[in-house]
C-alpha positions in Angstrom: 8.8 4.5 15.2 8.8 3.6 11.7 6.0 2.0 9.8 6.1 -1.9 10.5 5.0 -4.7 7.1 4.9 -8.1 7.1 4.1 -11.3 5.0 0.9 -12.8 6.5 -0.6 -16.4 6.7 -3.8 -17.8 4.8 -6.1 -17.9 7.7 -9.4 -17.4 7.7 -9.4 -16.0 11.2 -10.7 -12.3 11.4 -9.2 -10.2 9.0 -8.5 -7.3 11.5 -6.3 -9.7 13.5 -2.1 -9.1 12.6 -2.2 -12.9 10.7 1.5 -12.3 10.9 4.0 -15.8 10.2 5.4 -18.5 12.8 8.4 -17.4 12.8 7.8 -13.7 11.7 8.6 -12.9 7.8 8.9 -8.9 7.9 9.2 -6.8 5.1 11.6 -3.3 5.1 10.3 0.1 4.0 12.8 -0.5 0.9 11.3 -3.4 -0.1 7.7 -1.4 -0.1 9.5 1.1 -2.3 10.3 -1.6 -5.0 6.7 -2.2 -4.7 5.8 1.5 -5.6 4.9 2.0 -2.0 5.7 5.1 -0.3 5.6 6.5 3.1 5.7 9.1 5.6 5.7 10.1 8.7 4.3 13.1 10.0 3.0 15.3 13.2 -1.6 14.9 13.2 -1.5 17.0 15.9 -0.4 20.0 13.2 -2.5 18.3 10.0 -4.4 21.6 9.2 -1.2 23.9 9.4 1.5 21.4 9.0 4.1 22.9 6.5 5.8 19.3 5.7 2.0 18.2 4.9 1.6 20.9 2.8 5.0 20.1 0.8 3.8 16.7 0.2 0.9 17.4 -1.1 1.9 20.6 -3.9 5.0 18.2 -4.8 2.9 15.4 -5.6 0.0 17.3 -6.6 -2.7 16.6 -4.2 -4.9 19.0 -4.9 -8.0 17.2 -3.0 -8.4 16.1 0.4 -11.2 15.2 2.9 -12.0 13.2 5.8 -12.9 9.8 6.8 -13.7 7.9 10.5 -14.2 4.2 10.4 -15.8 3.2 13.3 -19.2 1.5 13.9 -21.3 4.6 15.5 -19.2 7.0 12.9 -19.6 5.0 9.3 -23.0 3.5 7.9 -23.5 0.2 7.6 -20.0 -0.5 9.4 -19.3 -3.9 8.8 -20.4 -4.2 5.2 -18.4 -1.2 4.4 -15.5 -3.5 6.2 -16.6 -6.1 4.0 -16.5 -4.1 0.8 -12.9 -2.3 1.7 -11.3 -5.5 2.5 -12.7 -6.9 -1.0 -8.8 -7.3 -3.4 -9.0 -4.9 -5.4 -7.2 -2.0 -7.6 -7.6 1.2 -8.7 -6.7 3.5 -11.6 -5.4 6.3 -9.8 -3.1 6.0 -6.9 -4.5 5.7 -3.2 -3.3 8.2 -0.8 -4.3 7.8 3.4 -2.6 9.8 6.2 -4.1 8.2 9.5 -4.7 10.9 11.5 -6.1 8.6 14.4 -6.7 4.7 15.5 -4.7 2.1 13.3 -5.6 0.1 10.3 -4.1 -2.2 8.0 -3.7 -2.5 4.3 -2.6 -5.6 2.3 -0.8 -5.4 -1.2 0.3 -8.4 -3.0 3.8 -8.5 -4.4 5.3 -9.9 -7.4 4.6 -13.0 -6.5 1.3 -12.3 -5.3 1.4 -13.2 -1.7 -0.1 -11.0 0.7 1.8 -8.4 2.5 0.1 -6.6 5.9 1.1 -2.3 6.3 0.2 -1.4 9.8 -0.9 2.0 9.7 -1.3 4.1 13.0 -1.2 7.6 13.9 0.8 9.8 11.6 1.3 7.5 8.8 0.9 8.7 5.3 1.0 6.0 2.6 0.6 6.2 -1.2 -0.3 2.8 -2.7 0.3 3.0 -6.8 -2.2 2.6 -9.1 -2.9 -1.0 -10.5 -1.4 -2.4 -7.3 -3.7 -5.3 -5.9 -5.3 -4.7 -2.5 -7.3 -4.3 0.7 -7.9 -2.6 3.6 -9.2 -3.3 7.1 -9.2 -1.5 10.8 -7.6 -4.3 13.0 -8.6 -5.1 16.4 -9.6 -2.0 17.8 -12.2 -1.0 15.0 -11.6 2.7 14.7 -9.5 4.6 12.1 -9.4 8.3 11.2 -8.1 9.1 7.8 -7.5 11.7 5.3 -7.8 10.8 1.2 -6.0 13.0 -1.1 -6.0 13.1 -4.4 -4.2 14.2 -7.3 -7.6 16.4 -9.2 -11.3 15.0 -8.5 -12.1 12.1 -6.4 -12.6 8.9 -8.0 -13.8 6.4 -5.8 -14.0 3.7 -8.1 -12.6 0.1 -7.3 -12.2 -2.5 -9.5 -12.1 -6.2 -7.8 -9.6 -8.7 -9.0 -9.4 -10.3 -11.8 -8.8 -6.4 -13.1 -5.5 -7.6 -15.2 -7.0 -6.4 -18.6 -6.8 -2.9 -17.3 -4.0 -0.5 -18.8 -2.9 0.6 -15.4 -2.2 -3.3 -14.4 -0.1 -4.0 -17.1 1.5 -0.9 -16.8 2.3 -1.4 -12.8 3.7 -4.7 -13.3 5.7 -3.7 -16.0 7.3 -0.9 -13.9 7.5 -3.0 -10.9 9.1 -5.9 -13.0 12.1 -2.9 -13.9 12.6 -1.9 -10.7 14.8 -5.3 -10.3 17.7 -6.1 -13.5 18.8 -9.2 -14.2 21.0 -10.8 -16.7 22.2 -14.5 -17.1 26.0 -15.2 -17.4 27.4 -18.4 -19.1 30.0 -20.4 -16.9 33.2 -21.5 -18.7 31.6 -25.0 -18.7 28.6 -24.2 -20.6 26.7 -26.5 -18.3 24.6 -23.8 -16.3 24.0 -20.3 -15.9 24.3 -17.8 -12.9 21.8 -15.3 -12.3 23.2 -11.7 -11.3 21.0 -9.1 -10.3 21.7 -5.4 -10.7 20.7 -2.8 -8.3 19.5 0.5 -9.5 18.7 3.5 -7.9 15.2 5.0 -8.4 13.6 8.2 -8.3 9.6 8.3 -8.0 7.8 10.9 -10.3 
């Protein structure tokens, strides 16, 4: 099954519930893409052998990798860790998970900064760019197990918004902002102008 995103609502119910819209707004693995998003799916049951894993990781250079559990008898001081992850924030290197177990969420805002919800469950591998705002949070059933991979050393560093001074920001808005052409044509009765979009086709890294 592939990976399911959707636009969600401005509730202040509990953030691990799916806050998805009345009627349903989803949102398509290409438009993550335009986002800088990136996803896989792949086989946990294999992680520590699995040769697709291990392509994925010397193609895009993830030399690190360990292992997290998020779950209230796994993780100290659960719920303010919850509290902290689900804080907006960015970060200047990109932020790899592979859920390996349980489900979790993460939010990323897009270009016009509403809030989109990534269901992550078992076998999901995301890579989030750097300066993209956003969060994370297990959902109902309060238990994740993830790996975090890295390209080099670990840096766990998170910067909470307002972080838009930041080189990275500026430079993932102005890639995400060229991901999408557009050009205004004149009509014959000078009155108004059309807006035509050009698609393109990207490659990442």
């Amino acid at each position: 099954m592939s990976m399911e995103a959707w636009y969600i609502d401005t509730s202040d119910e509990d953030q691990r519930k799916p806050h998805r819209l009345n009627p349903n707004e989803p949102v398509s693995l290409d438009e993550l893409k335009k986002l800088g998003v990136f996803h896989w799916k792949l086989n946990t049951d294999i992680y520590e052998s699995d040769p697709e894993l291990e392509q994925i990781r010397r193609e895009q250079g993830y030399t690190y990798m360990d292992i997290i559990t998020i779950h209230m008898d796994k993780l100290h001081n659960y719920e303010e860790k919850l509290k902290m992850f689900f804080e907006e924030h960015l970060h200047l290197d990109d932020e790899i998970r592979y859920i390996l177990d349980g489900q979790a969420y993460f939010d990323i805002r897009d270009k016009e900064d509403r809030w989109i919800r990534i269901a992550m469950k078992k076998g999901d591998l995301i890579s989030l760019p750097a300066g993209i705002y956003h969060r994370f949070t297990v959902d109902e059933t309060n238990y994740t197990k993830a790996m975090r991979l890295f390209v080099g050393e670990p840096v766990w560093k998170a910067y909470n918004r307002p972080a838009d001074d930041f080189e990275i920001r500026q430079k993932y808005m102005a890639t995400a902002s060229s991901r999408a052409c557009f050009f205004w044509v004149l009509r014959d009765d000078s009155s108004s102008y059309i807006v035509v979009r050009l698609k393109r086709t990207l490659s990442w890294r």
